[in-house]
C-alpha positions as CSV (number, residue, x, y, z in Angstrom):
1,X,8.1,43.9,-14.7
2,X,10.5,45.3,-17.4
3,X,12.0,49.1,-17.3
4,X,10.3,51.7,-19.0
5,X,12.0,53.0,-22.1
6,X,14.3,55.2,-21.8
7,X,14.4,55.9,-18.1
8,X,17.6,55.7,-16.2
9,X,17.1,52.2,-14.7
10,X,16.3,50.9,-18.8
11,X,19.6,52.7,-19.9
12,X,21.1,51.0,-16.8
13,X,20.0,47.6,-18.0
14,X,21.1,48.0,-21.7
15,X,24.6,48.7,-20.9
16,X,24.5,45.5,-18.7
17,X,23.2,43.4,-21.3
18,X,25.9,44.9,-24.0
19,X,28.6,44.9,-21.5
20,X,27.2,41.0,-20.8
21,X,27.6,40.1,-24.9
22,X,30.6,41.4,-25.3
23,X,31.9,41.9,-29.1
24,X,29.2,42.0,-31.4
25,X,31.1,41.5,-34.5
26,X,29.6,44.7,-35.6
27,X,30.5,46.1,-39.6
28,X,32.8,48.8,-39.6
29,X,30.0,51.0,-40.1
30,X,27.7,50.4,-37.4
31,X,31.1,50.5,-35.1
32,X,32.1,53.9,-36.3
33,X,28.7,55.6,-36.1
34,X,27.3,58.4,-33.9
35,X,24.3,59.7,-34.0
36,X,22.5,61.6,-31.5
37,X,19.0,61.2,-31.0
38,X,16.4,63.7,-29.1
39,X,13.7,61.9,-28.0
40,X,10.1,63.8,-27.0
41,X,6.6,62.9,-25.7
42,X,7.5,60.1,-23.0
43,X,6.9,59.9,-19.5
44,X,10.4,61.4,-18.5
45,X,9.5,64.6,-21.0
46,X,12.4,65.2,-23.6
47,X,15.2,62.2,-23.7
48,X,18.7,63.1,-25.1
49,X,20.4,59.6,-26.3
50,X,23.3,58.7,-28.5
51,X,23.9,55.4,-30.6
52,X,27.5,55.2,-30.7
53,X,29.5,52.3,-31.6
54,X,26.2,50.1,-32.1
55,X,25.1,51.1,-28.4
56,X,22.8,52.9,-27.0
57,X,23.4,55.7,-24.5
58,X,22.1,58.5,-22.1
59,X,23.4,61.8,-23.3
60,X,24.4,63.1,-26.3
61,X,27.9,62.8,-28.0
62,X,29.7,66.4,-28.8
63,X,30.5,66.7,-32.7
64,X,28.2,63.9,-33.6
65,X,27.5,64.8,-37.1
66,X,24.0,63.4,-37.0
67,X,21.0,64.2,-34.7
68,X,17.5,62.2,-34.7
69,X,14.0,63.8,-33.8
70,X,11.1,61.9,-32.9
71,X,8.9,61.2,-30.4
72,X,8.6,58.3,-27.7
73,X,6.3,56.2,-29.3
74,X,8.3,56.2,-32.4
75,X,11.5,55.5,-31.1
76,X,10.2,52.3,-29.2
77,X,8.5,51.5,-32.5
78,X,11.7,51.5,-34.2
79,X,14.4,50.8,-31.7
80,X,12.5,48.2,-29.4
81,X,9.9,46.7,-32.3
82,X,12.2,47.1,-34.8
83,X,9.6,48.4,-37.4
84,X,11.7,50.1,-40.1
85,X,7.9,50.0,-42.2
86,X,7.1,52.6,-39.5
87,X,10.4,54.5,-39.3
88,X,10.0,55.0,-43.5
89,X,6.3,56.0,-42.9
90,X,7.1,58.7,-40.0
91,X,10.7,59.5,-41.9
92,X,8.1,60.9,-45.2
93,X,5.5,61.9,-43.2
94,X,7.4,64.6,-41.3
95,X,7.3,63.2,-38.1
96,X,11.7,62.1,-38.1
97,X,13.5,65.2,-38.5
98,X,17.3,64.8,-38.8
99,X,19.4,67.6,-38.7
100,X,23.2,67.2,-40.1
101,X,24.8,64.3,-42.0
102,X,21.4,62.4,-43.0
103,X,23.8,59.8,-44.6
104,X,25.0,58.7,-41.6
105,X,21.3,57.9,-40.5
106,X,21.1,55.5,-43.8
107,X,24.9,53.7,-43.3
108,X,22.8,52.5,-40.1
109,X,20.0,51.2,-42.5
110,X,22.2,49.7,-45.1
111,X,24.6,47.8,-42.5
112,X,22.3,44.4,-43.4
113,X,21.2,42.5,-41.0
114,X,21.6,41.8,-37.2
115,X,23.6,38.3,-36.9
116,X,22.8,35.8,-34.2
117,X,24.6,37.5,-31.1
118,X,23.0,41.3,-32.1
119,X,19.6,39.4,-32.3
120,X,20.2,37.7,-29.1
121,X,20.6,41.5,-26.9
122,X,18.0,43.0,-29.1
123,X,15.5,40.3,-27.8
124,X,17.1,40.6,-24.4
125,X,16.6,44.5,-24.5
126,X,13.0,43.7,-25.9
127,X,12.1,41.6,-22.8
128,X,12.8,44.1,-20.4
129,X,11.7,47.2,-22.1
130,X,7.9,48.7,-21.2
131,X,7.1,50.7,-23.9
132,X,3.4,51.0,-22.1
């Protein structure tokens, strides 16, 4: 049975498998990104999160110049499924509002394509995630 998303034992299990991969020969802006991310409507009520440096963390970051609304269901849609058709639906429906530097939310669009190792923990994160 996998972790359910976004509790403490799924954060605990993401930072193994990152810790476990090691360099992800990440682009310069992926590796230089933070964005906070406030995360509603799930089991655990109200989730604060971070990406930062490609990972993602419990908490947020202080001075990140980007912060992420949306609600549970979303954010495993988009950062578990990895339906960006969804994300652009919700993004100009309304229902992902970001407050601050919205360009840093599109360097992490534009940073092309996960190669082999990224795709290997996102299908490792994947298998142990219960977005149910």
């Amino acid at each position: 049975m996998g972790q359910k998303f976004l509790s403490d034992g799924w954060f605990d299990e993401v930072k193994k498998i990152g810790d476990a991969a090691g360099d992800l020969e990440l682009p310069d802006t992926v590796r230089d990104l933070q964005i906070n991310l406030e995360v509603s409507g799930g089991p655990d009520g109200v989730v604060e999160a971070n990406i930062s440096g490609g990972a993602f963390l419990k908490g947020l970051v202080p001075d990140a110049p980007t912060k992420i609304k949306l609600n549970w269901e979303l954010a495993g849609k988009l950062f578990i499924e990895q339906d960006q058709a969804a994300g652009m639906q919700a993004f100009m429906s309304g229902q992902i509002q970001v407050e601050g530097d919205m360009g840093k939310m599109m360097a992490m669009q534009g940073a092309g394509g996960p190669n082999e190792k990224q795709k290997k923990v996102q299908e490792q994160i994947r298998a142990m995630t219960d977005l149910g």
